[in-house]
C-alpha positions in Angstrom: 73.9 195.0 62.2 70.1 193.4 62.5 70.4 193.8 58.3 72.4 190.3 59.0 70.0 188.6 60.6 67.6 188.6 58.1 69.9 186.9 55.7 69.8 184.4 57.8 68.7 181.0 56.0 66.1 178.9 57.5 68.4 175.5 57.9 71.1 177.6 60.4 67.7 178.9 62.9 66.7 175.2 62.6 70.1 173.7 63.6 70.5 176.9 66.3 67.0 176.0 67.4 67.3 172.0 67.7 71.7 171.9 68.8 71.0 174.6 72.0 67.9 172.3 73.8 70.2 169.1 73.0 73.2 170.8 74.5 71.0 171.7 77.6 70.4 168.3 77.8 73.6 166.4 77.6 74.4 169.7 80.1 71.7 168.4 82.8 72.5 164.6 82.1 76.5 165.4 83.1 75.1 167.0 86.5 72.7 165.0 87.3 75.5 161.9 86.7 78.2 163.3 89.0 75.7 164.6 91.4 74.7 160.9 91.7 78.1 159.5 92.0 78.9 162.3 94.2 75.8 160.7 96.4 77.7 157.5 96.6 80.7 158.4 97.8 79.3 160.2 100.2 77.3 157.2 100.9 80.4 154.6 100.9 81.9 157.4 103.2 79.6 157.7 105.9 79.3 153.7 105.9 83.3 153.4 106.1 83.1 155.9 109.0 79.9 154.1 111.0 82.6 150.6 110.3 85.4 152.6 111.9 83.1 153.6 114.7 82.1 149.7 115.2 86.0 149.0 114.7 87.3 151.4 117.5 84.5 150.5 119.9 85.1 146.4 119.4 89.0 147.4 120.1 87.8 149.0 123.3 86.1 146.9 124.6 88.1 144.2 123.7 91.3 146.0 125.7 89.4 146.3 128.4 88.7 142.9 128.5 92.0 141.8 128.1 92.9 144.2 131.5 89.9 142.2 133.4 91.1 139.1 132.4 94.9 140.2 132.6 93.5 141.0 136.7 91.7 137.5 137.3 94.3 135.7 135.5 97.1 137.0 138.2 95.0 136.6 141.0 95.3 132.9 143.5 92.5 130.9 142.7 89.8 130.1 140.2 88.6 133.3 139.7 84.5 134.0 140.8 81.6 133.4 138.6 80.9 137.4 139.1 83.9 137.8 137.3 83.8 135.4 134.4 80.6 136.7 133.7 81.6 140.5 133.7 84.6 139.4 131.0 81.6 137.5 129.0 79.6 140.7 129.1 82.4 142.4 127.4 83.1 139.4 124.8 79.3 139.8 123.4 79.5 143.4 123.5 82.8 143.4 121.3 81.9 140.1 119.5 78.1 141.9 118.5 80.3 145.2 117.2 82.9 142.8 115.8 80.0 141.1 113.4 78.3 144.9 112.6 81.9 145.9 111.3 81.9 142.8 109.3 78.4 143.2 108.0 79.4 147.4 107.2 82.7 145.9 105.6 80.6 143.5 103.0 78.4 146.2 102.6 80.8 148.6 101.3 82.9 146.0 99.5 79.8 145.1 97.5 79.6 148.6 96.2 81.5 149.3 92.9 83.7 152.2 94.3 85.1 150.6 97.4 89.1 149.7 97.0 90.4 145.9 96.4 92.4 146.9 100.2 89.4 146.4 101.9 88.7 143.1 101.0 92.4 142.2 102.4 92.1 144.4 105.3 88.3 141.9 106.0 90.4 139.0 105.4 92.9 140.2 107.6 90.6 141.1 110.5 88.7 137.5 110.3 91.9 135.9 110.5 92.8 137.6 113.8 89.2 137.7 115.2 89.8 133.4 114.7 93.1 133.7 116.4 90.9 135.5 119.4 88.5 133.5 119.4 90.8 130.4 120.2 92.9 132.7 122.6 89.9 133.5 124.4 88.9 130.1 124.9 92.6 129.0 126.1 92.1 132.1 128.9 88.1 130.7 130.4 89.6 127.1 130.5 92.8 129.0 132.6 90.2 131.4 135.0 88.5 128.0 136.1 91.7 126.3 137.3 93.1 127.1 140.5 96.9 127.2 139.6 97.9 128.6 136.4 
């Protein structure tokens, strides 16, 4: 059996001896490639968890907001300044997680592995903060009013 390996010729050790390093090579660059794009989606995942996060607690706070408002809007009278400023507490509370979502949206929508959805679902969410925004504006003009 080792009778063979002495016929070996010198140009098969040298190929042998060059092709196994290069293979270990192209071997280490494939893992270190997908261990980096593994690294980014993890990355784009954690961020498009922290935006639900910032999603869910702008929605909260913006319910109850609504229920305040819902409360002073069905009381008699112009409702107290007390209370118009607890319902603008909880408008820059949900407006400041509003604009993190949007700035964790654009974030992740400026990396390369983020879907085309997202940029609809942004569009989407700007067009109803706007329709909000004008809503909530209709409501402070109604709580200073004495009849609505």
């Amino acid at each position: 059996m080792f009778r063979k390996l002495n016929n070996l010729n010198f140009r098969v050790i040298v190929m042998v001896s060059l092709g196994a390093p290069l293979l270990l090579i192209w071997i280490a660059g494939y893992y270190a490639w997908d261990s980096w794009r593994t690294y980014r989606i993890m990355v784009v995942t954690i961020q498009a968890n922290n935006l639900a996060d910032r999603v869910i607690t702008a929605a909260g706070l913006q319910a109850i907001e609504r229920g305040v408002t819902a409360g002073l809007l069905s009381a008699s009278g112009p409702a107290t300044e007390a209370a118009r400023g607890r319902v603008a507490e909880l408008r820059a509370k949900s407006d400041a997680a509003w604009r993190e979502a949007g700035s964790l949206s654009e974030q992740i929508q400026a990396d390369a592995i983020a879907s085309p959805s997202l940029a609809l679902a942004h569009r989407q969410a700007a067009d109803g903060y706007a329709r909000l925004a004008a809503a909530r504006q209709r409501v402070y003009a109604s709580l200073l009013k004495a009849e609505r």
